[in-house]
N, C-alpha and C positions, 0 to 999 in steps of 0.2 A: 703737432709733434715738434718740440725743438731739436734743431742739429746746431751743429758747430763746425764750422771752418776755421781757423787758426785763430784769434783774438775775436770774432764777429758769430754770432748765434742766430738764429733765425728758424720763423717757423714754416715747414713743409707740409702741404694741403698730399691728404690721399692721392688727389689726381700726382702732383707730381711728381710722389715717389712710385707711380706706375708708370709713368713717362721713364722715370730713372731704371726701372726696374724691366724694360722692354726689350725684349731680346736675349735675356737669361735665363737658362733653364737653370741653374741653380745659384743657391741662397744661403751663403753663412753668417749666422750671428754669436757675435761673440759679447757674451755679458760679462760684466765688472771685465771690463778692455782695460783697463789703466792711462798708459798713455796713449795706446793704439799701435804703437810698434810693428805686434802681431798681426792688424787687421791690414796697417799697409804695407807689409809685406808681403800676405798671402795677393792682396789686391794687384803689386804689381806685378807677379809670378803665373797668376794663374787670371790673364785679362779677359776670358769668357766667361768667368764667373763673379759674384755681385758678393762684397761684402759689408758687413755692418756690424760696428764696433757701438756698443751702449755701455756707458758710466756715468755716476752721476755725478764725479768730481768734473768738472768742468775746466778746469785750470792742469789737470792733467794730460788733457785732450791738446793743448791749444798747437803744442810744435808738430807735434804728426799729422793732425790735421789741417793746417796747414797748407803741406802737401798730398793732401788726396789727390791718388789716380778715380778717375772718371767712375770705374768700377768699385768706386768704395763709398761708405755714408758713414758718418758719426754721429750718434745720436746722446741727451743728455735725460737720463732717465734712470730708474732702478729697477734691479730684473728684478725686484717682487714687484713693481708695475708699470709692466709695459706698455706703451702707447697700442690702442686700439688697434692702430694703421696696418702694426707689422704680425696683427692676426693670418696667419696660415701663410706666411710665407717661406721662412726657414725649412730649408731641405737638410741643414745641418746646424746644430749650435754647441759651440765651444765654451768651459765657463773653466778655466787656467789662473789654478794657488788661488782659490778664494779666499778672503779672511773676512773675519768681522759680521756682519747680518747678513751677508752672502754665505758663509760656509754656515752658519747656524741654523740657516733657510735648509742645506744641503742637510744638515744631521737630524732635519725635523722639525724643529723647532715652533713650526709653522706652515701652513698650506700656502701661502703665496705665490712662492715660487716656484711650487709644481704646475699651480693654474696657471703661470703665466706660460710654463715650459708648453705646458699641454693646448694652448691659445696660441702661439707662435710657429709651434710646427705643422709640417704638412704629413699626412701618412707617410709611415714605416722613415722617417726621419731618423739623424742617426745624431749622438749627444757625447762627446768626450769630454770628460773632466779629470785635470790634474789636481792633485789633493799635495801639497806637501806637509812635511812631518812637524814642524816649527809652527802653521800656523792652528794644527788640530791640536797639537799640544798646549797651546796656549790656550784651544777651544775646549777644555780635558777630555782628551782622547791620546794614544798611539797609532801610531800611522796605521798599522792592521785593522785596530781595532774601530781607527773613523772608516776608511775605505768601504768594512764591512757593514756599518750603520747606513753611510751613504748608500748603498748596493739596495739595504734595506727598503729606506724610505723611497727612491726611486722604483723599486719592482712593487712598492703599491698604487703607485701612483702610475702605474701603465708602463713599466720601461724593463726593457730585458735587457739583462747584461751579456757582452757578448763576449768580451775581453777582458783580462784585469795583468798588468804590469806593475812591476817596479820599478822607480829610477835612481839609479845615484849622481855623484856630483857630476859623472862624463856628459852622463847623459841631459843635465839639466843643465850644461855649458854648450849641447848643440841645440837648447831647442830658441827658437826665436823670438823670445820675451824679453822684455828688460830686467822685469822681473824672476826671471830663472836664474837670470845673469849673477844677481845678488843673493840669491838661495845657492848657488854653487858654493858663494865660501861663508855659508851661516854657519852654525851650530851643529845642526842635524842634517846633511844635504841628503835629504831622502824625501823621495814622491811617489805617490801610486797613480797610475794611469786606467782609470776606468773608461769602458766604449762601452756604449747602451743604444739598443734601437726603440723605437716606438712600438708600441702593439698595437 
């Protein structure tokens, strides 16, 4: 499994992401992470818990990772295929403004990345995903109308929905992305907040 620490890559043996992994009861992974922002934030905020950011740009990763806190991992992969390792471990996984074969994986397109959803988590796991409007649009869709497909393809795939919000520009200037930062003054600053549990 390759990871990345600031400019330098390298590959992590099973054994030692359980070495890394010793002592936490919980596990978020956040797929298509961007530049990791989000993951080392929550990592420095919430130091009992174990985080892990995957993307496969690798050159996005290199300043946040970087500075990894101890409780954090960045991993260089696609969430249609996740490394083997991180079979059953996520107690939580976050997938925030997808675009491109990630939101297309979301609207269906393909089973990938349900199997990888459903191989990375642990029972009754919980799955948040922010959808913004600019990039379904571009996927053709309106934001109702992707949220509702996404809901779709997830509740056959094993996932109850538990919540569903809306965001606008306020809200996607508190939340903690780089990424939201720059969707606050796009075109359409609107997002829907889906929370889905495992069954």
């Amino acid at each position: 499994m390759e990871t990345i620490r600031g400019k330098r890559s390298f590959e992590l043996e099973i054994s030692e992401l359980e070495q890394r992994l010793a002592g936490y009861q919980y596990t978020l992974l956040d797929l298509g992470t961007g530049d990791g922002r989000f993951i080392r934030r929550l990592a420095e905020g919430y130091q009992d818990q174990f985080f892990i950011g995957v993307d496969a740009c690798r050159e996005n990763l290199r300043s946040n990772s970087h500075r990894t806190p101890p409780n954090a991992l960045f991993i260089i992969a696609s969430a249609q295929a996740l490394p083997p390792e991180l079979n059953g471990l996520a107690s939580h996984v976050n997938i925030n403004f997808p675009w491109g074969s990630l939101l297309e994986s979301l609207l269906g397109s393909e089973d990938s990345l349900m199997n990888s959803l459903s191989s990375v988590t642990r029972s009754m796991a919980g799955l948040d995903i922010h959808l913004n409007a600019e990039a379904l649009k571009t996927a053709g869709w309106a934001l109702e109308a992707g949220a509702e497909q996404v809901q779709r393809v997830l509740d056959e795939a094993g996932w109850s929905i538990r919540s569903r919000a809306w965001m606008e520009a306020h809200s996607l200037r508190a939340f903690p992305t780089t990424w939201a930062k720059r969707l606050e003054f796009g075109r359409d600053p609107r997002a829907a907040h889906l929370f889905f549990q495992k069954e």
